[in-house]
C-alpha positions, 0 to 999 in steps of 0.5 A: 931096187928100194920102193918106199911105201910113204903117206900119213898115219892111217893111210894103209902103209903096212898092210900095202907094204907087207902085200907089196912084198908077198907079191913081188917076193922082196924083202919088207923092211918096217923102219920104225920095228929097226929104228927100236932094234938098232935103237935109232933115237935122237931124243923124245918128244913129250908133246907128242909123247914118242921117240925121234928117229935118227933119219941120218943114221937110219938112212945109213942102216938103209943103205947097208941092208939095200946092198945085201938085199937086192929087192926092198920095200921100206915101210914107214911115214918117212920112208920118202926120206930113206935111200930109195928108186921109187916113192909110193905116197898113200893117199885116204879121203880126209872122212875116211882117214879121220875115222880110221884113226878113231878107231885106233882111240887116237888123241884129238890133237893127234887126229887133227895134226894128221888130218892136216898133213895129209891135206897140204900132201905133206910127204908127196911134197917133202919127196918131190923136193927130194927129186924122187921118182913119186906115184900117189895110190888112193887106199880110201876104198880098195883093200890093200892087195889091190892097191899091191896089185897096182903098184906092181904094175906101175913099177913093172911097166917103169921099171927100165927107168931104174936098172941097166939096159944093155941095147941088144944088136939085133936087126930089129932094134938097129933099125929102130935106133938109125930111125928119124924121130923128128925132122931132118935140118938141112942147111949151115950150122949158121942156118939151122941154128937162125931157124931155130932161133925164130921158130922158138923164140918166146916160147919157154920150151927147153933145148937139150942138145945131145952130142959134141958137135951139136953142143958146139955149133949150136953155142959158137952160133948164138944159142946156148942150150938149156941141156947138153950132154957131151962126152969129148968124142965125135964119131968116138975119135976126140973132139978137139974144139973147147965148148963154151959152156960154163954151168953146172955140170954132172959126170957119169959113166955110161959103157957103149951100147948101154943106159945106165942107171947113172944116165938115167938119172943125170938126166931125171935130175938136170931136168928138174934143176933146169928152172935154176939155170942151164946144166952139162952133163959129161958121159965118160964113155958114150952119149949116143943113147942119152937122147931115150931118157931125155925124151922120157924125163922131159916134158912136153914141147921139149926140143932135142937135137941130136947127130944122126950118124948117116942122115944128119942133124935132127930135130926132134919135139916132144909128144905123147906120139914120141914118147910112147914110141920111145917107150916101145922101143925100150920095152922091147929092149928090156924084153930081149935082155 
């Protein structure tokens, strides 16, 4: 895993980045101390008198260390922009950050360029519109090792988003699994989708539709899904009908019994490219579990319908209940791996 401790100039990156580290025990990685090893240099910029990093050879740099290191927190203002799981964005009140860079007998020009990036929120938003998976920690009156301890926390608590599971049989989380969440449709296909039809027309929360049959019946009956995720099989046999639905779409591998990384963030990412138009995503080997990180990337309101395999077809709202329900169920699941 790759955590990215990012902000303006003076916000504190190092000294959080470096107690991060001996916190956790990971690997600390300065960018701008390999960018000078590796020369890794583009050109020099005289209005600002220092050297351009090249990002893309520096992201390959990054990449090649991440597989020999398992654990990695880059530091570094454009650490957002590197290979990386999570981003830590550094935020200072504009008093405090304006006097932290006197003291280091910056330039004028230089204190106010900074000044003004770290008001727009400069690398939150680059990281954002890099999809990144961003949490902001304000250093204005805290000491770094309590920022460390706050981060530390944070990634522990979202850390499922960001490794394999593999879903343990045992009795308790196999009831858990066969639970309702949400309301059991009866009726036709023709009829459950009519209902679904009137009782969400006008509203702008999305659809997602996990499973084959489900996707199938919902387009054949008038209602094209913002989000399906298929993987060619009902009831692990081949499902032999064509499904007419022809957006973008995303493969992944996901073993049964298992959410995978890929899964994860397929489904983070088709989200968040919902405002462009619907998305597919394939699963070459099994969707079933597909509807826990749906329920935990989507936003509120969200409506998922999903085959319960005894019970029927459900329908399921999202809510802050639902999701810290299913956010029980996945801690328990990474406890008992």
């Amino acid at each position: 895993m790759i955590i990215a401790i990012s902000g303006t100039p003076a916000t504190g990156k190092t000294e959080v980045a470096k107690a991060l580290a001996k916190r956790m025990g990971w690997w600390y990685l300065s960018l701008n101390e390999l960018a000078e090893e590796e020369d890794l240099y583009k050109g020099y910029d005289k209005e600002r008198m220092c050297k351009i990093v090249d990002l893309d050879r520096m992201r390959e740099e990054v990449h090649i260390l991440g597989i020999s290191h398992k654990n990695m927190i880059l530091d570094a203002h454009y650490s957002h922009e590197m290979p990386c799981d999570v981003v830590i964005v550094l935020r200072t009140e504009l008093g405090e950050l304006r006097k932290r860079m006197g003291e280091k007998k910056w330039k004028k020009g230089k204190i106010k360029e900074n000044l003004s990036a770290e008001a727009m929120d400069i690398c939150k938003q680059e990281a954002l519109e890099l999809n990144k998976n961003t949490y902001e920690f304000d250093t204005t009156k805290k000491t770094p090792e309590q920022i460390a301890k706050e981060i530390e926390e944070v990634i522990k608590s979202e850390s499922f988003i960001f490794r394999d599971l593999k879903v343990p049989q045992t009795e308790d989380i196999t009831i858990e699994l066969r639970r309702v969440y949400g309301t059991l449709m009866k009726g036709t296909w023709k009829e459950i989708v009519d209902k679904v039809k009137k009782e969400t027309r006008g509203k702008k929360d999305f659809i997602i539709t996990v499973g084959d049959v489900t996707s199938y019946n919902f387009i054949e009956n008038g209602l094209s899904p913002d989000l399906i995720i298929i993987d060619g099989k009902e009831r692990r046999k081949r499902f032999g009908k064509k499904i007419a639905f022809r957006h973008p779409q995303i493969k992944v591998k996901n073993p049964p019994g298992h959410i995978g990384v890929e899964l994860w963030r397929s489904v983070e990412d088709s989200l968040k490219d919902l405002k462009r138009g619907r998305r597919k995503i394939f699963v070459d080997g099994e969707e079933d579990l597909s509807v826990i990180p749906c329920v935990m990337h989507s936003p509120l309101g969200t409506n998922i319908f999903y085959g319960h395999f005894e019970k029927g077809l459900i329908w399921m709202k999202v809510n802050e209940k639902v999701k810290g329900q299913i956010k029980g169920l996945i801690e328990t699941i990474v406890f008992l791996q």
